[in-house]
C-alpha positions as CSV (number, residue, x, y, z in Angstrom):
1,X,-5.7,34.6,62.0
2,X,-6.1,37.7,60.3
3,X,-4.6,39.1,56.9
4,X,-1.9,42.3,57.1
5,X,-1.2,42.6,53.6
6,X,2.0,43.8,54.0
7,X,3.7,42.0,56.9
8,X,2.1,38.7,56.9
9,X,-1.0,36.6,59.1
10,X,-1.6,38.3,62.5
11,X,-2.6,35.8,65.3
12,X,-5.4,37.4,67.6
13,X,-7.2,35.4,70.6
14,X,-10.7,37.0,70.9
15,X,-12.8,36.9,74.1
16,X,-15.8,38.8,75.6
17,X,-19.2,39.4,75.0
18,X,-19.8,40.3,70.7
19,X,-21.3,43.0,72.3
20,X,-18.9,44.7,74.4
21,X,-17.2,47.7,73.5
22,X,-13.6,47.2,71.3
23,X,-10.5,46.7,73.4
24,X,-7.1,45.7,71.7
25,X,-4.2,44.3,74.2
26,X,-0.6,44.5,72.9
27,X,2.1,42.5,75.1
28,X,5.6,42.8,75.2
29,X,8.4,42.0,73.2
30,X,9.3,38.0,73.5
31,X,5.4,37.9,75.0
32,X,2.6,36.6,73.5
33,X,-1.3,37.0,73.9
34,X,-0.9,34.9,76.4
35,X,1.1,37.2,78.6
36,X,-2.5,38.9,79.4
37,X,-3.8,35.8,81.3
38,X,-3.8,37.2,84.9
39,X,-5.8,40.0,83.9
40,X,-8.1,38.8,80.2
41,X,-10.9,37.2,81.7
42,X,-11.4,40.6,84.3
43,X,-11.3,42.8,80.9
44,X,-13.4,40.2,79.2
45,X,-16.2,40.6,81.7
46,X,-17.1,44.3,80.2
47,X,-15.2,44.6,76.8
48,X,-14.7,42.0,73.4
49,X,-11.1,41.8,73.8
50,X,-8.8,41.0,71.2
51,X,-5.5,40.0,72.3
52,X,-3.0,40.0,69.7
53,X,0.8,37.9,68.6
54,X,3.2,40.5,67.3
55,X,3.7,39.9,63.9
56,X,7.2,39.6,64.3
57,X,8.1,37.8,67.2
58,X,7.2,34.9,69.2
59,X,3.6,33.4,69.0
60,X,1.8,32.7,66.4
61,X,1.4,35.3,64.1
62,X,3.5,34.3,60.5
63,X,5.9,37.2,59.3
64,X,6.4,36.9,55.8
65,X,9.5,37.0,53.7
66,X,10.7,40.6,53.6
67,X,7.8,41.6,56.0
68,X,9.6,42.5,59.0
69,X,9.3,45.5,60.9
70,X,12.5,47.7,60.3
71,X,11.6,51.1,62.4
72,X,9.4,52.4,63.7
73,X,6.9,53.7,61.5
74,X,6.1,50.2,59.9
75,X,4.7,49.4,63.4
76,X,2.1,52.1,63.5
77,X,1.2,50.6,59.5
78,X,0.7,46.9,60.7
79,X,-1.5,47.9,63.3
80,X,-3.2,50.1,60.9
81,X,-3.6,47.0,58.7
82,X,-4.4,44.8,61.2
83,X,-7.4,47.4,62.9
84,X,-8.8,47.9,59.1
85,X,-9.2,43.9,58.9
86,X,-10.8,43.5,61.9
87,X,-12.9,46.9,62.1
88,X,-13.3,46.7,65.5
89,X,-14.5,49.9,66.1
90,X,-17.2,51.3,68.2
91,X,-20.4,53.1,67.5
92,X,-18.1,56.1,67.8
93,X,-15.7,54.7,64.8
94,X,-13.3,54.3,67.8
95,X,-11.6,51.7,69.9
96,X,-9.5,51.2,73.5
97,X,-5.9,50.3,73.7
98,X,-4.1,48.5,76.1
99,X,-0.5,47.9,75.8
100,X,2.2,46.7,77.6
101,X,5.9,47.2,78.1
102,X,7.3,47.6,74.0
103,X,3.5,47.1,73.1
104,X,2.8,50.1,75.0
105,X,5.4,52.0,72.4
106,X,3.9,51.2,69.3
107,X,0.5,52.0,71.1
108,X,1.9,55.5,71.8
109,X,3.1,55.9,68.4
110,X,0.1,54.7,66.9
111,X,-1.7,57.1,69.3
112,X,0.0,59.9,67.9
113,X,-0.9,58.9,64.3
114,X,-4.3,58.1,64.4
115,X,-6.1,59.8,67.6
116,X,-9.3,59.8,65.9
117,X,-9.5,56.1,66.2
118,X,-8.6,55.5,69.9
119,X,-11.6,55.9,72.7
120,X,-8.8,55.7,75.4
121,X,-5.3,54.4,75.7
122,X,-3.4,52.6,78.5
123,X,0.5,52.1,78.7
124,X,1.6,49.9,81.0
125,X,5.3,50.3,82.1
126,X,6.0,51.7,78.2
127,X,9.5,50.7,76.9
128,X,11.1,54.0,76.5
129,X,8.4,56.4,75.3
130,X,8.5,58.5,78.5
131,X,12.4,57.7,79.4
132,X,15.6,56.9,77.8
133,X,16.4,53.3,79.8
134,X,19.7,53.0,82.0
135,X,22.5,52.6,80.4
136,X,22.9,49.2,82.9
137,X,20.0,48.0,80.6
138,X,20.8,48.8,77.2
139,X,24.1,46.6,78.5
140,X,22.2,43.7,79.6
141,X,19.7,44.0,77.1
142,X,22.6,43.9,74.2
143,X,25.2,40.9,76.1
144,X,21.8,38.7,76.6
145,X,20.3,39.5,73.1
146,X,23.7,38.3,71.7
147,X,23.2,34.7,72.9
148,X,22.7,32.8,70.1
149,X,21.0,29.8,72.2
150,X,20.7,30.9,75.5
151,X,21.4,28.4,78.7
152,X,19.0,28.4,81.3
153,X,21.0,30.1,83.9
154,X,21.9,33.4,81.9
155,X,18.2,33.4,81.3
156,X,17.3,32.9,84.8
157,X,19.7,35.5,85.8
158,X,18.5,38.1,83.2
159,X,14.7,37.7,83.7
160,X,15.2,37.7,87.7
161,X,16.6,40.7,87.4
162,X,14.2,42.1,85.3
163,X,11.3,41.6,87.8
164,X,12.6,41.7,91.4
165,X,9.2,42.0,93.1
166,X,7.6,38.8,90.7
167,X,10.5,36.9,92.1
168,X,10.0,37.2,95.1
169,X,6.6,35.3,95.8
170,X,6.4,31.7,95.3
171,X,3.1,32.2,93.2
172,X,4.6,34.6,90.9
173,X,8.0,33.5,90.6
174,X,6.6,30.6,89.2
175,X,5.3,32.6,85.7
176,X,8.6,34.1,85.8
177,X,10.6,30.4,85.6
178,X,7.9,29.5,83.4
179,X,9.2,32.8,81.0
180,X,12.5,31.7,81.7
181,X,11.6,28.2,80.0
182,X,9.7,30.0,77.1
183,X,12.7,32.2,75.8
184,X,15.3,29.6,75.8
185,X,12.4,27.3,73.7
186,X,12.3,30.9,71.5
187,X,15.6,31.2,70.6
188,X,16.2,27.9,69.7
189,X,13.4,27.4,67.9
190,X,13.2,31.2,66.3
191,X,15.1,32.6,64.0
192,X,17.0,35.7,65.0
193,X,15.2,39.1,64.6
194,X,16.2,42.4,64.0
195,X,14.9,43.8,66.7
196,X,13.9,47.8,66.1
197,X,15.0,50.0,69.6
198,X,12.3,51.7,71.0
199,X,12.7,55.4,71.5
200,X,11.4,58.3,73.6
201,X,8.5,60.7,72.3
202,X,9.1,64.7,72.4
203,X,7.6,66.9,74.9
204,X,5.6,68.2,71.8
205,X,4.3,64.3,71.0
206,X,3.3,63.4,74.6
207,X,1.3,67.0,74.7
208,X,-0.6,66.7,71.7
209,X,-1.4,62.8,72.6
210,X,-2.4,63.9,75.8
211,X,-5.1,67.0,74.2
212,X,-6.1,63.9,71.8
213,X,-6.4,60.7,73.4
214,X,-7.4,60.3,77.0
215,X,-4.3,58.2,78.6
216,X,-3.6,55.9,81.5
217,X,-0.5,55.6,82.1
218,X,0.5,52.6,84.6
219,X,4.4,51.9,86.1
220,X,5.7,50.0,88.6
221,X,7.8,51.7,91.8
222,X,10.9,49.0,90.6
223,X,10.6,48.8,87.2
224,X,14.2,48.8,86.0
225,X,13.5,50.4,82.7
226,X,13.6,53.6,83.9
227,X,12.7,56.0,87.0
228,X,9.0,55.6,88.1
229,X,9.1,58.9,89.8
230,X,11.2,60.9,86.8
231,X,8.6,59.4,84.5
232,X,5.5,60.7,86.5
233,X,7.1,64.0,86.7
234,X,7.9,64.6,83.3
235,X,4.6,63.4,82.0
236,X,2.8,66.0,84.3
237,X,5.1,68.9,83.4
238,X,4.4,68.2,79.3
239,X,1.3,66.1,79.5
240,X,-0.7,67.1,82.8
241,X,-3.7,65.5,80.8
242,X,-2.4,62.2,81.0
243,X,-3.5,60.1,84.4
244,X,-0.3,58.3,86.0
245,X,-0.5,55.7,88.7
246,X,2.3,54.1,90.5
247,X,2.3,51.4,92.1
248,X,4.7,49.1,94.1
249,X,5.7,46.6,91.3
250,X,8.3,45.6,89.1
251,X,7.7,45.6,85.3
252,X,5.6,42.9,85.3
253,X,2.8,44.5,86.5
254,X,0.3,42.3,85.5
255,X,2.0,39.3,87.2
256,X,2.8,40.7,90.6
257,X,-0.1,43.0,91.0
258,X,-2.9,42.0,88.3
259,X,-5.7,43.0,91.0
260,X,-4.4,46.3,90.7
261,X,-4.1,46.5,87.1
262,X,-7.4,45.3,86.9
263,X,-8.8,48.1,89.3
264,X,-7.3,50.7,87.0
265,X,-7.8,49.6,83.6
266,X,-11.6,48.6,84.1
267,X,-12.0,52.5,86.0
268,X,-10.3,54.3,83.6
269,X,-12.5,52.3,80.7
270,X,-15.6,52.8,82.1
């Protein structure tokens, strides 16, 4: 458990040689550090991960009274926090980055603020930050959000539809139910957050986080968040630096192809 002063005890799971170079992995929102499972012990095997509990959502990082997130901004300051207790830099004064889904947001944004920090960076299907999301989602997103204690079939219907590849293997499927089982537990057991919307950087942010911070950028062929392809081709007409890979996937691209992940991450890190 570490110390943010301002928004309360952050929970981080630590693994890897003490040696290792610095790697920080930020999940989703409604994930956990243990979202990274398919893929830790791979990372693990070259880097001293940290994998880290949003402060203020599930897991088991503690929010404190009047400590909650509220836009954007206080996101990039908790990690700030967070990276000052643990001073997990390299010899360099730098460390890696890999972040996933809304993770993969604040990563950006915290990117933009504090390049000098970051070795490399890797955004895995990013919430927003390259695209505005559907407006299919945002409905979705809003009518299943509004749930006060959610049954297990809206869950199951919501969370299927979120990862149409996942479901569709037996092996896989079975982390998604297990997700299904994990929100309803959440928001019956969580108290309801505000939760602060994601939103898209400018054609001047990605640019200058691209000249500043070598990127990875990682998205699934059937991620429903937005366009794989309109993604890819915006990022190389405003930030050719950045490296994008597609892949046939869904957003859960460490669940249905965590070999792949794996192949790119460790690459791009070395």
């Amino acid at each position: 458990m570490v110390r943010t002063p301002t928004f309360g005890d952050t929970f981080v799971r630590v693994q890897g040689p003490p040696s290792g170079p610095p790697l920080l992995l930020l999940p989703g929102d409604s994930e956990s550090s243990l979202s990274w499972i398919p893929v830790i012990e791979a990372f693990a095997s070259r880097h001293r991960v940290y994998a880290v509990d949003h402060i203020y959502d599930i897991g088991r990082s503690i929010c404190r009274r009047g400590g909650e997130p509220r836009r954007p901004d206080d996101f990039v300051r908790w990690l700030d926090e967070l990276l000052d207790q643990l001073q997990l830099y390299d010899d360099d004064g730098r460390l890696s980055i890999v972040a996933h889904s809304y993770g993969g947001w604040m990563a950006a944004l915290y990117a933009l603020k504090f390049p000098e920090r970051l070795a490399k960076l890797v955004l895995i299907s990013p919430c927003a930050t390259v695209l505005h999301a559907p407006p299919g989602l945002l409905v979705r997103a809003v009518l299943y959000g509004t749930v006060p204690c959610c049954r297990r079939p809206i869950a199951r219907r919501y969370l299927y539809w979120y990862a149409p590849d996942s479901v569709r293997r037996d092996e896989t499927r079975v982390i998604i139910d297990e997700m299904v089982d994990e929100d309803i537990i959440a928001k019956r057991c969580y108290r309801r957050r505000r939760f602060v919307l994601p939103t898209v950087l400018s054609d001047e942010d990605w640019h200058r986080l691209s000249l500043a911070v070598p990127t990875l950028y990682l998205i699934g062929r059937n991620d429903v968040s937005y366009s794989a392809e309109r993604a890819v081709q915006r990022l190389s007409a405003v930030a050719p630096r950045v490296k994008t890979e597609i892949t046939d996937g869904d957003h859960h691209l460490t669940i249905v192809e965590p070999e792949w992940v794996i192949r790119q991450v460790l690459g791009f890190l070395a």
